[in-house]
BAKE-285517 format. One record per residue (C-alpha): y, x, z; residue number from 1; residue in one letter. Coordinates in steps of 0.02 Angstrom, whole numbers, plus 50000, padded with zeros to 5 digits. Example, Ala and Ser with C-alpha at 12.3 -4.5 7.8 and 13.67 -1.06 7.14 Angstrom:
2
<titi y="49775" x="50615" z="50390" num="1" residuo="A"/>
<titi y="49947" x="50684" z="50357" num="2" residuo="S"/>
This chain:
99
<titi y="47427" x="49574" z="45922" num="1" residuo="X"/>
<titi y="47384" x="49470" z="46072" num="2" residuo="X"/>
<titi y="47315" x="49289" z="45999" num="3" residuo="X"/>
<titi y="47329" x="49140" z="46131" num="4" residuo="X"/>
<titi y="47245" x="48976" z="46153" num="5" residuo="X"/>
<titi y="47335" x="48872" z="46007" num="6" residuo="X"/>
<titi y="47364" x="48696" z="46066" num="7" residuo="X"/>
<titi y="47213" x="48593" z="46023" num="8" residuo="X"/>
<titi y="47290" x="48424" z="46026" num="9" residuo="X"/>
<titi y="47281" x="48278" z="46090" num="10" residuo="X"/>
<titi y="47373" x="48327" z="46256" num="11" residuo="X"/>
<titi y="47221" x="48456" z="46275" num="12" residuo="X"/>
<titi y="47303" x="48590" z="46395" num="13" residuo="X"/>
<titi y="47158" x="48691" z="46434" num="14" residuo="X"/>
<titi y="46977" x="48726" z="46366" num="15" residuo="X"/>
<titi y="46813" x="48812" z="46427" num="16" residuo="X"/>
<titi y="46767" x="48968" z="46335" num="17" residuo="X"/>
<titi y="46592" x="48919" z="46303" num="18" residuo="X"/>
<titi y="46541" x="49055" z="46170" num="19" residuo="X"/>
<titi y="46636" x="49230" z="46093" num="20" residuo="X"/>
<titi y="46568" x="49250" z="45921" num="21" residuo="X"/>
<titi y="46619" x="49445" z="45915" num="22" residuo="X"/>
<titi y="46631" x="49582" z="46029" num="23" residuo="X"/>
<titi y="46743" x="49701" z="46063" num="24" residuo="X"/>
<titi y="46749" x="49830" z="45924" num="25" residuo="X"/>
<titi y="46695" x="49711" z="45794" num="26" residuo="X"/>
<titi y="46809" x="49696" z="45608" num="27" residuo="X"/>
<titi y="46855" x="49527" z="45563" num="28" residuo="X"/>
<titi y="46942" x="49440" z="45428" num="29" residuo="X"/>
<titi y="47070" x="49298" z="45446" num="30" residuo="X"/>
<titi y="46999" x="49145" z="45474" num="31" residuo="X"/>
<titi y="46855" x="49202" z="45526" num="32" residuo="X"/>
<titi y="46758" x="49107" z="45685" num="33" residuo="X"/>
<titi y="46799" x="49214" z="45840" num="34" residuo="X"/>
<titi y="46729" x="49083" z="45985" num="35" residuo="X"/>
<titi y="46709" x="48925" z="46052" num="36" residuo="X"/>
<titi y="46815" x="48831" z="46175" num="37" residuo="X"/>
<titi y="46737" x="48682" z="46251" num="38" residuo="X"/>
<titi y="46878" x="48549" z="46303" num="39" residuo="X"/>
<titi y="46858" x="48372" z="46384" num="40" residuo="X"/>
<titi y="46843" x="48276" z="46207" num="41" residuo="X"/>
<titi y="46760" x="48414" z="46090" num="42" residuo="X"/>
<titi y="46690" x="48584" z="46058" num="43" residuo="X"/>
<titi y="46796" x="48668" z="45925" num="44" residuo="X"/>
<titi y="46786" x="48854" z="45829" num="45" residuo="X"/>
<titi y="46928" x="48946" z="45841" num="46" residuo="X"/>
<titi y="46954" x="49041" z="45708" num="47" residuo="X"/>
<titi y="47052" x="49222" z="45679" num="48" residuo="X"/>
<titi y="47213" x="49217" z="45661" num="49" residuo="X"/>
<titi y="47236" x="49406" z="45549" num="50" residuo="X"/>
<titi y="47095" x="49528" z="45503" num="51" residuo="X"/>
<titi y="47076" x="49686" z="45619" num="52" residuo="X"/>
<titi y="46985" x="49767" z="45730" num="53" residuo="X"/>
<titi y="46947" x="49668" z="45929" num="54" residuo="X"/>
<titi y="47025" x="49773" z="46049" num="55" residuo="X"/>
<titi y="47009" x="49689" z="46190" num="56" residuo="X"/>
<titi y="46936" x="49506" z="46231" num="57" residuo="X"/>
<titi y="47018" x="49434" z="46406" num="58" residuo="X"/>
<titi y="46948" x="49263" z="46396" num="59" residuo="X"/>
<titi y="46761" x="49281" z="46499" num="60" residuo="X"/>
<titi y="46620" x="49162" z="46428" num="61" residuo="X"/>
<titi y="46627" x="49008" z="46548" num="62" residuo="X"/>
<titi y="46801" x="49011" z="46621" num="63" residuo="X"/>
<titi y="46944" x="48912" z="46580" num="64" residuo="X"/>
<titi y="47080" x="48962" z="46468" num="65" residuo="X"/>
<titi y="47268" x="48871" z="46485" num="66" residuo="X"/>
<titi y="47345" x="48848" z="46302" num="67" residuo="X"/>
<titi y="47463" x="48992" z="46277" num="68" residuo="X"/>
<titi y="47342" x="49108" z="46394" num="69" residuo="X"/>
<titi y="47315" x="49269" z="46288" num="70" residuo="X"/>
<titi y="47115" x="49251" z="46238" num="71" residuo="X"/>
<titi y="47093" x="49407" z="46117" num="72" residuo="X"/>
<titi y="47200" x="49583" z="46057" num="73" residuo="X"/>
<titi y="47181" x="49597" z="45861" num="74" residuo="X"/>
<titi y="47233" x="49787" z="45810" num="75" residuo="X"/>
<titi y="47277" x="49745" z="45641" num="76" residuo="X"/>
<titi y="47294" x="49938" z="45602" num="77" residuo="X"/>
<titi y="47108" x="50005" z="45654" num="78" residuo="X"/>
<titi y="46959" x="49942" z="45570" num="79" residuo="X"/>
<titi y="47048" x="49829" z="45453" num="80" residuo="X"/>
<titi y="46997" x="49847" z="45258" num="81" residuo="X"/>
<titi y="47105" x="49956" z="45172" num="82" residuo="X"/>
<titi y="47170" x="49853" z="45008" num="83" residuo="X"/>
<titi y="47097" x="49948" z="44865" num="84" residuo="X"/>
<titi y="47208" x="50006" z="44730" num="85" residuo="X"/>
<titi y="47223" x="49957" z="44568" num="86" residuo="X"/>
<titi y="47105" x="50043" z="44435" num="87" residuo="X"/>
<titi y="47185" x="50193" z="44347" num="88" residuo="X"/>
<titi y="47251" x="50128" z="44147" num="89" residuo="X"/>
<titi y="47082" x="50164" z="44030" num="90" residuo="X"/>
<titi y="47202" x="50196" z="43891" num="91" residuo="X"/>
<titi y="47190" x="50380" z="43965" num="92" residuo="X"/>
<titi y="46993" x="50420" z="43916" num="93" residuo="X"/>
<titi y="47001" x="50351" z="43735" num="94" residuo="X"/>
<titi y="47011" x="50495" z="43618" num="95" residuo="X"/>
<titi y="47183" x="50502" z="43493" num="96" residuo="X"/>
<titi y="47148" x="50429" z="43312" num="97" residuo="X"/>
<titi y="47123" x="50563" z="43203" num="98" residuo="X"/>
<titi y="47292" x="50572" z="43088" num="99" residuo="X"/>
């Protein structure tokens, strides 16, 4: 998935990349910091928007990013913690009462 500069607020329509906090190939989870975007009131963490796998990072440290401008591709599929399944039922390794 391609994730774009969310709007910031406060009629904020751009913002400086100032610092990627992953690199390409890195796993993250949701919510997780992925970099910093310097605008004219603040310095705010943007944070992942899904867990998987960074493809591809098109935002360069130090160059400005327009809100909607594609900063990051998130491959949900590769890299992405496989949910583990449930335990099997113990009720299986108990030995039968004895009638």
């Amino acid at each position: 998935m391609d994730f774009k500069l969310p709007d910031i607020g406060e009629g904020i329509h751009e913002g400086e990349v100032v610092k990627w906090l992953v690199k390409e190939g890195d796993v993250v989870k949701e919510d997780q910091p992925l970099l910093q975007v310097m605008t004219d009131k603040a310095t705010v963490e943007i944070p992942a928007p899904r867990s998987g796998k960074i493809a591809k990072i098109h935002a360069p440290e130090g160059k400005s990013a327009l809100v909607g401008s594609v900063l990051v591709t998130i491959d949900e599929g590769a890299g992405a913690p496989a949910a583990k399944p449930a335990p099997a039922p113990a009720a299986a390794a108990k030995p039968a009462a004895a009638a």
